[in-house]
C-alpha positions as CSV (number, residue, x, y, z in Angstrom):
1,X,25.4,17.7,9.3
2,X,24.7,15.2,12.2
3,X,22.9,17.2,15.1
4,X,24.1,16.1,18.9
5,X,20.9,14.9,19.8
6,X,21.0,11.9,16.8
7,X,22.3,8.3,17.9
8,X,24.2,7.1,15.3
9,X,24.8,3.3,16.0
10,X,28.8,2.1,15.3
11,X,27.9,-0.3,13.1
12,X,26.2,2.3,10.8
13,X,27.8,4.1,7.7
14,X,26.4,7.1,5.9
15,X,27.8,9.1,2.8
16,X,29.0,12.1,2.1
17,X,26.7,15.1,2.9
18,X,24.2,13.0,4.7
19,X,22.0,15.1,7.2
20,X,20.4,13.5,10.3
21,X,18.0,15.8,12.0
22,X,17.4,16.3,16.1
23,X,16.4,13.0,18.0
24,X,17.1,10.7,15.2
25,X,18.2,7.2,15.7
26,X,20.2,5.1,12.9
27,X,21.0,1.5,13.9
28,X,23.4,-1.0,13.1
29,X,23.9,-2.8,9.6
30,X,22.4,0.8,8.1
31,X,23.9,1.9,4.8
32,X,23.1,5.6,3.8
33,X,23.9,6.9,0.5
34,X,25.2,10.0,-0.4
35,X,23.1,13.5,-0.2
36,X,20.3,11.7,2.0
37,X,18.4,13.9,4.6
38,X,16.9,12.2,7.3
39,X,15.0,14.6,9.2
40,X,14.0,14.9,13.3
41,X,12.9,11.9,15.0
42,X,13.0,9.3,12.3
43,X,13.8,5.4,13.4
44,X,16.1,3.5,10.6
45,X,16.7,0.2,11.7
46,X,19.4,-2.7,9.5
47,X,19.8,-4.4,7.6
48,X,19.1,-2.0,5.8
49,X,20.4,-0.2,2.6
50,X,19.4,3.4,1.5
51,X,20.3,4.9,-1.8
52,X,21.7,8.1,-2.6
53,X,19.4,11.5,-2.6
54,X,16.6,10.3,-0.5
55,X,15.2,12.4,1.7
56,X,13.3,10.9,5.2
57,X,10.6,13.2,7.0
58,X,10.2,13.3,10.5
59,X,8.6,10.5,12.5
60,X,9.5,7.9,9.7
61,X,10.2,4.4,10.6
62,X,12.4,2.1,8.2
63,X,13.5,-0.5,8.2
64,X,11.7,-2.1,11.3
65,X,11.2,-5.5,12.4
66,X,7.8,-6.7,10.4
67,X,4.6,-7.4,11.4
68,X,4.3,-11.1,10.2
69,X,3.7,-13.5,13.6
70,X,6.0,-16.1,12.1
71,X,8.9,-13.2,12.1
72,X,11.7,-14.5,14.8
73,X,14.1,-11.8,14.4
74,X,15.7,-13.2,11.5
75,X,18.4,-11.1,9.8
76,X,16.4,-10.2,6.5
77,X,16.6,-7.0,4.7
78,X,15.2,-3.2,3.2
79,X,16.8,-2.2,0.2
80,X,15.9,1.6,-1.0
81,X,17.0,2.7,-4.5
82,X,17.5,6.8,-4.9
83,X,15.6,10.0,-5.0
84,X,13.0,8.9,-2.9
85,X,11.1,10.9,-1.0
86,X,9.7,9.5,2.3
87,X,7.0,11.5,4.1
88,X,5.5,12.0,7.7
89,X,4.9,9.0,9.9
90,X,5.2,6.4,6.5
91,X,6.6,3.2,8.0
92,X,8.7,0.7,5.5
93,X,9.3,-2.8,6.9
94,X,12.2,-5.6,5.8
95,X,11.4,-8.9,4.5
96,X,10.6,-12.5,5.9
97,X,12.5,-15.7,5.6
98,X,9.5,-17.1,4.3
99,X,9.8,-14.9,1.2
100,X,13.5,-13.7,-0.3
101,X,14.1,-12.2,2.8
102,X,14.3,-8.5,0.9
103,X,12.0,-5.2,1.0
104,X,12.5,-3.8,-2.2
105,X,12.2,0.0,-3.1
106,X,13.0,1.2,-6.5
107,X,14.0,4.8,-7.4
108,X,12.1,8.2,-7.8
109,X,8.9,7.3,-5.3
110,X,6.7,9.6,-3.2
111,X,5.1,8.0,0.1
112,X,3.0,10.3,1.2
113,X,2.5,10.3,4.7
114,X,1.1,7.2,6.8
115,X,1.6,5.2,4.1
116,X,2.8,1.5,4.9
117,X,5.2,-1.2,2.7
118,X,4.8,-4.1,4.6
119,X,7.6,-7.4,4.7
120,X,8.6,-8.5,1.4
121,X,7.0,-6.1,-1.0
122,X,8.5,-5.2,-4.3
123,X,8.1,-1.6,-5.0
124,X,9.2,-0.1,-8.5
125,X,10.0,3.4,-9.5
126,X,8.6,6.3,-10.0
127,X,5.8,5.2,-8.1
128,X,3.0,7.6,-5.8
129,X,1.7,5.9,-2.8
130,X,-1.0,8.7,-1.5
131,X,-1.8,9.5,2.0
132,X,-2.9,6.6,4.0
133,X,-2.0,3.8,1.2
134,X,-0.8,0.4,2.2
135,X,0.4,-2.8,0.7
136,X,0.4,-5.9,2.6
137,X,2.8,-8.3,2.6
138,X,4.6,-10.0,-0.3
139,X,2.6,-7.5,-2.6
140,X,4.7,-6.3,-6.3
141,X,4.1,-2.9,-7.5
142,X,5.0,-2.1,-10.9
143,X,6.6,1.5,-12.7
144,X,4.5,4.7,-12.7
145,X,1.6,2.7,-10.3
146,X,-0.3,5.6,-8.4
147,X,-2.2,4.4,-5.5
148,X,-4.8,7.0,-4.2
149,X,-5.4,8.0,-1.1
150,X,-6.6,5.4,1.8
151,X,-6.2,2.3,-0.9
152,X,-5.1,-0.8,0.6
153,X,-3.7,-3.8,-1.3
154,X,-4.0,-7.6,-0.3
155,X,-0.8,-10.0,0.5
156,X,0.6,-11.8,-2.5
157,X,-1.1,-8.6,-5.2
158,X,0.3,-7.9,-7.8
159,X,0.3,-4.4,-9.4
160,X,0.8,-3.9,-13.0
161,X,2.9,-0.8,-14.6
162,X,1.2,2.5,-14.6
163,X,-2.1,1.4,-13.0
164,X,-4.2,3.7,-11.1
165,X,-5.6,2.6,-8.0
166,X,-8.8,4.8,-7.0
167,X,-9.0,6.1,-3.9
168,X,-10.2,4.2,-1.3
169,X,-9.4,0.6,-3.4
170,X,-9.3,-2.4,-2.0
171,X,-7.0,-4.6,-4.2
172,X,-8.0,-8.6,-3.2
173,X,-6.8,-9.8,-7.2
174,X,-3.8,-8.4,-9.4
175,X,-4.6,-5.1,-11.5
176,X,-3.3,-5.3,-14.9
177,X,-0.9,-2.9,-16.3
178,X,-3.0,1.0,-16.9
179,X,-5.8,-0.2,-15.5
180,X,-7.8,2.4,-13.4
181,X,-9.7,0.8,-10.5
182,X,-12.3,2.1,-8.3
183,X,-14.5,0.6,-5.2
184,X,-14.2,-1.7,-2.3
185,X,-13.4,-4.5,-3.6
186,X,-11.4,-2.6,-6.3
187,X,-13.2,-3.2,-9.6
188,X,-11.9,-2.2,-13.4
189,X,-13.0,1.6,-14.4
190,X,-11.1,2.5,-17.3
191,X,-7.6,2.7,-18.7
192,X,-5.1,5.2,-17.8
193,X,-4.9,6.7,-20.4
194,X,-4.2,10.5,-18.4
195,X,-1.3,9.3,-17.2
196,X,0.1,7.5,-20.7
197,X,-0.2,10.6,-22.5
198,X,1.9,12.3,-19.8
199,X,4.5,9.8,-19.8
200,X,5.0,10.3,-23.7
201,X,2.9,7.0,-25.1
202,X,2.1,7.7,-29.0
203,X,-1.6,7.8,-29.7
204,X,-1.7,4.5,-31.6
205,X,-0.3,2.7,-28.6
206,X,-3.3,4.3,-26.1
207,X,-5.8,3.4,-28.3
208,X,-4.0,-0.2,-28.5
209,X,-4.4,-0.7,-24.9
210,X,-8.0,0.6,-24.9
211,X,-8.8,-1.2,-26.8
212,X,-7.5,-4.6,-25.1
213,X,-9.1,-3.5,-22.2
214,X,-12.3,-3.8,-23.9
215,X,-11.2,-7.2,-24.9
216,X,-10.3,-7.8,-21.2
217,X,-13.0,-6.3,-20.1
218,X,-16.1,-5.4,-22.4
219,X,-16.3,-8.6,-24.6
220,X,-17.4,-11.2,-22.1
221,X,-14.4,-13.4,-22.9
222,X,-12.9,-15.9,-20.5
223,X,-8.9,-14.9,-19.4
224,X,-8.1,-17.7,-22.1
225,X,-10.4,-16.2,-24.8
226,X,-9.0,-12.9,-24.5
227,X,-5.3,-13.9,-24.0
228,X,-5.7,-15.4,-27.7
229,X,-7.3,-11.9,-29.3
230,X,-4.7,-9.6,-27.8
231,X,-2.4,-11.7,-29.7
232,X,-1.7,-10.2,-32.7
233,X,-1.5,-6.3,-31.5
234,X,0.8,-7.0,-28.7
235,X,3.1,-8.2,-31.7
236,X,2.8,-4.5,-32.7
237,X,2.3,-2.7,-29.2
238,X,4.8,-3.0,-26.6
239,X,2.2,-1.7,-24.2
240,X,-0.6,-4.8,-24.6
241,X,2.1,-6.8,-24.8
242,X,2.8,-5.4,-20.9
243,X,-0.6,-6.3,-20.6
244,X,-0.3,-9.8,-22.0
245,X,3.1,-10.9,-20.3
246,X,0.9,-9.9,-16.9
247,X,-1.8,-11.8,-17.4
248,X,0.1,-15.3,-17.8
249,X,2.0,-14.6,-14.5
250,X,-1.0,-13.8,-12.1
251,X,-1.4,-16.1,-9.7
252,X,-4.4,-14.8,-7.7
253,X,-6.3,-13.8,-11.5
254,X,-7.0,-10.4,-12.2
255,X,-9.5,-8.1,-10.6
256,X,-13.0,-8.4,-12.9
C-alpha cells in the first residue's frame, strides 16, 4: 500500500491498511491511523497525529511549520480526529507556544481545496470549510459551522455551532451559534434555520432560536439587555441556551 516513490521518515508510524500515494513524503513524530489514504505528493510533517479513516488529496500540506514570525521551531503540535476528508492543495498548520501549542481537528470535516487552518485553531466536527476558506490563527470553530467559499476569519474568532458563513465573509467579531452571515465585514443575515431542520431540530426549538435572534438582533437591545430576555427560553431550549452560553464567553463581542 506504500508506493516506492513515498519517503516514509523512521520516526513515523502508520496503521493498518494505510495507503501513501507516489511522491509522498511523511516525517518524523507522524502518527497515522488506521484505513488513512494519503494520496500523490502530499507533505505531512510531526508532531503530528492523524486519526483513523481520513483520507488526504494530492498536493496537501499538514502539519507544517506555521506562519506566525514569533514561531522558532518549537516542538508544538496537529492533532486530526477521523473521517476527515482533506482536499487538493488545503494546507493545516500546528500550534504556537504562545497558545496551547495544539492544532485541533475534530471528526467528520470536508476542506475543500485551498482551504487554510492556520497555528492554533480549534476546529470541531462535522464541519465544511468551502473552496478557498481560511481561518487565522488562534480562531475556534464550532459543530456543523459551514464556511462558504472564499470566507476568511480573523485571529482570536470565535465560531459558534452550526453557523453559516456567507460566501465571501469576512469574520473580524465572533458569530453566534446558527447565525447566517453575509458581506465584507461579515454582518448578521438570518438564522440557519436550513440547516437545523436537516440536522433533526424540532420545530419549537427553530422558532426558539428565531426568535432570539430577533432579540439579538431586531430589538435594538444592548448585549446585556438581550442576555437578560433570552433568559427564560433558554431554560426550555437547549439551542438558545447554545446561544446564550456563547455570548458570555466572547471576548472580541459578536458581529452586529
Amino acid at each position: 500500500m506504500i508506493h516506492p516513490t513515498a519517503i516514509i521518515e523512521s520516526g513515523a508510524r502508520l496503521g493498518e491498511n494505510v495507503k501513501v500515494g507516489p511522491y509522498s513524503y511523511i516525517g518524523n513524530d507522524v502518527v497515522i491511523g488506521d484505513n488513512c489514504i494519503i494520496e500523490s505528493h502530499v507533505v505531512v510533517k510531526g508532531p503530528t497525529t492523524i486519526g483513523s479513516g481520513n483520507h488526504i488529496y494530492q498536493f496537501a500540506s499538514v502539519g507544517e511549520a506555521c506562519q506566525d514570525k514569533k514561531y522558532k521551531d518549537e516542538p508544538t503540535q496537529l492533532i486530526i480526529g477521523d473521517n476527515n476528508i482533506i482536499r487538493e492543495c488545503a494546507t493545516i498548520h500546528r500550534g504556537t507556544i504562545q497558545d496551547k501549542g495544539i492544532t485541533s481537528i475534530g471528526s467528520n470535516n470536508l476542506f475543500m481545496a485551498y482551504t487554510h487552518v492556520a497555528h492554533d485553531a480549534v476546529i470541531g466536527s462535522n464541519v465544511i470549510f468551502a473552496n478557498n476558506a481560511s481561518v487565522a490563527g488562534h480562531v475556534h470553530v464550532g459543530d456543523w459551522v459551514i464556511l462558504a467559499g472564499n470566507t476568511g476569519v480573523h485571529q482570536f474568532c470565535k465560531i459558534g455551532a452550526h453557523a453559516f458563513i456567507g460566501m465571501y465573509s469576512g469574520v473580524n467579531k465572533d458569530v453566534p451559534p446558527f447565525v447566517t452571515t453575509t458581506g465584507t465585514p461579515a454582518k448578521p443575515a438570518a438564522i440557519n434555520t436550513e440547516g437545523m431542520k436537516r440536522r433533526g431540530f424540532s420545530s419549537d426549538e427553530i422558532m426558539a432560536t428565531r426568535r432570539a435572534y430577533k432579540t439579538l438582533y431586531r430589538k435594538g437591545l444592548s448585549i446585556e439587555e438581550a442576555t437578560a430576555a433570552l433568559q427564560e427560553d433558554a431554560q426550555t431550549y437547549p439551542a438558545v441556551k447554545l446561544m446564550l452560553d456563547f455570548l458570555s464567553t466572547s471576548d472580541r463581542g459578536i458581529i452586529r
